[in-house]
Steps between C-alpha positions, in 0.01 A plus 500: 500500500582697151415297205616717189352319188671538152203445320537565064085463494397754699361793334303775642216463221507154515236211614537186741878528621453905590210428687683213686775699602298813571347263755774313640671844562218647722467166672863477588497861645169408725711177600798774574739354259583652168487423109675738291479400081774601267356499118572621151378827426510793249693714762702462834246565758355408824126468614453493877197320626315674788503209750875369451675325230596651100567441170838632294449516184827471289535650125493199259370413176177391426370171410437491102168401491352621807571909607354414876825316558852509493809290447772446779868457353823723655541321894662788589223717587304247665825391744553806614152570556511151747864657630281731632175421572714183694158263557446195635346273242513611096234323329463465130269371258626514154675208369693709236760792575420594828508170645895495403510882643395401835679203540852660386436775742755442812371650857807612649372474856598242719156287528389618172168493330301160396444543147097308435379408170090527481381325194128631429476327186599218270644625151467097330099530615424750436649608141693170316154263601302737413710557186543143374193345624341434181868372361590219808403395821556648869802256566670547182476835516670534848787289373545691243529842707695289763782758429294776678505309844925418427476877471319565813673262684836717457394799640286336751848405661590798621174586675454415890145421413254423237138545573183482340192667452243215531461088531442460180787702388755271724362187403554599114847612573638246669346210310719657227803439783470902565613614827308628735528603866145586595152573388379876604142507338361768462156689640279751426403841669195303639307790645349654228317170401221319689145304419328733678524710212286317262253747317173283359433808293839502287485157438126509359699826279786314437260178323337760350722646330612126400154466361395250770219557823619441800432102536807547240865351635773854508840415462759729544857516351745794590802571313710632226430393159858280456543194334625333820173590634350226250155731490372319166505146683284643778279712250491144295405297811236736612332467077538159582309500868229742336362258312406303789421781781479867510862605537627881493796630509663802609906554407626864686828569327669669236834371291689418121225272471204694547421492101535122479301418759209730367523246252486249645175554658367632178140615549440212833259719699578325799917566556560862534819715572554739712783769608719441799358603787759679752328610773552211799138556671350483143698185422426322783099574485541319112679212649245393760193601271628195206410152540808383452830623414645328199909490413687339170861608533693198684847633499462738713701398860299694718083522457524908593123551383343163550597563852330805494194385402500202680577776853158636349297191561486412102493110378821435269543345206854424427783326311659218652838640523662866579454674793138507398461138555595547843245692579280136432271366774214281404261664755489844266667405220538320160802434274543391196830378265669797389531681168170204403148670398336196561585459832477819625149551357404174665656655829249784454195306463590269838522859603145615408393182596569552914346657732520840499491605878666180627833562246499831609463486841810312487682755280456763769574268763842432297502911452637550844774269489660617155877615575549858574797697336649590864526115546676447204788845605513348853549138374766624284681760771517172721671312252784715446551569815524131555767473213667832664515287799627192358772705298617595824502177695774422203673761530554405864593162457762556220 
């Protein structure tokens, strides 16, 4: 099968969606199928990967506020591109221009491709809530943005399918009457994380340089310093806990809000920050030396680094919503309302007050079953070719 993905957020110096479809691309190849990407670029040019599969970059201009990215507009590139590349599923992702690109585009062969729309995120969640939040309440402010899903609805029309990235994604959707086909959730490269890897020595370092001794409690947060990230509730919660019990806490990331949250935390001894840390082996080793791993953004519709963690044996503490909240199982973990201090402080402390080898005894049993990124790409490869199939028993009958 060729999947050729028109994808407007892929960027060669960019973060979560560039690793994604790094991934998926070598995973296809090993499953002897191929992914080739077409995205904006500052030239025409194509990068062959080793193991099968590419990405064409096509001259466009670049987003206004962002010079990793650029801005899809003329179809005409992008079709004849397709006219040639002649695949058997285009995916897409954006809801703006190129979701109109690729469903004007006309296959002029007889079966044609299936045209799939993968939705990896929720625009209304994740920007106008977070927008208005202070101004009206969650309902309200769907209605008001009820437009957006009229406008997704239209283009969603021409797709042969519309699928998901997550549960928690599809239930949002289609409580909002959103269509959707099926839910493809996502995994992780699972390999490079495992309990086993739990170093008693960097977590004594790790308190330590949280000014606490080792009967201390280490929580770790990992991620870039965004608002949607909602790293001054969890820095707030964990003041709040540290009254009450010896709470640290370690945030690896960098980000715009890097200077506000060093703010935030003012001169607290016990909440430190730290810069990403890129090396997988390195990572990993962090994740299953913490006492817990700790999470505030609930928007997000698939729990990428909770999972992670949680593959690395460490307790969670997590929203009740998002992809995170997924990740929720009361044998090794705790959640709390989201976007609320209170509770998630109080979610820490039932935390710290468990037992330590019985909670995570069950987070590594729960390590091994976490969903694996070549689940997810077969899971998804299976689909279309079930909606390839069922195009076809149509096609027959008409």
């Amino acid at each position: 099968m060729r999947i050729v993905d028109v994808n407007e957020i892929y960027s060669p110096t960019g973060g979560g969606v560039r690793t994604y479809v790094d991934r998926k691309i070598s995973i296809m190849a090993e499953l002897g199928h191929e992914l080739i990407v077409i995205a904006p670029g500052r030239e025409d040019r194509v990068d062959e990967r080793p193991g099968g599969g590419a990405v064409h970059y096509i001259k466009s201009a670049g987003m206004p506020f962002d010079a990793n990215y650029g801005l899809f507009w003329e179809p005409e590139p992008i079709h004849a591109l397709l006219d040639r590349l002649a695949p058997d599923v285009v995916e897409n992702c954006s809801p703006w221009r190129p979701a109109w690109i690729v469903a004007d585009w006309q296959d002029r062969r007889p079966a044609g491709a299936i045209k799939s729309f993968f939705m990896h995120n929720d625009n209304v969640e994740a920007y106008a809530k977070r927008w208005f939040q202070h101004l009206a309440s969650s309902e309200r402010i769907e209605r008001a943005f009820s437009w957006y899903d009229r406008y997704l609805g239209k283009f969603l029309d021409r797709f042969d399918t519309v699928v998901t990235n997550g549960p928690a994604l599809t239930r949002r959707l289609a409580g909002r009457g959103v269509r959707v086909d099926a839910t493809m959730a996502l995994g992780i490269e699972r390999v490079h994380f495992s309990p086993a890897l739990r170093d008693e020595q960097l977590r004594v370092a790790m308190l330590a340089q949280c000014g606490l001794p080792p009967e201390g409690h280490l929580l770790l947060g990992v991620g870039r310093h965004h608002p949607e990230k909602r790293w001054p509730m969890v820095i707030d919660a964990v003041q709040r806990a540290g009254a009450q019990a010896p709470v640290g806490l370690a945030i690896l990331g960098q980000g715009m809000d890097t200077k506000v949250l060093e703010r935030h935390i003012r001169d607290n001894p016990h909440i430190r920050l730290f810069s990403p840390v890129y090396d997988r082996h390195r990572l990993a080793t962090i994740f299953a030396s913490a006492d817990a791993y700790i999470h505030g953004c609930c928007t997000e519709t698939f729990g990428l680094v909770p999972a992670e963690a949680l593959a690395s044996g460490a307790p969670l503490i997590v929203p009740d919503g998002g992809g995170a909240g997924e990740m929720y199982d009361p044998l090794y973990a705790e959640r709390y309302e989201p976007r609320d201090v209170r509770s998630c402080a109080d979610a820490i402390l039932r935390m710290v007050g468990r037992d330590r080898p019985i909670v995570r005894r069950a987070a590594a049993v729960a390590a091994g079953r976490v969903r694996t990124d070549h689940e997810h790409v077969a899971d998804l490869i299976s689909h279309y070719a079930g909606v390839i199939a069922a195009r076809g028993q149509v096609a027959k009958s008409a």
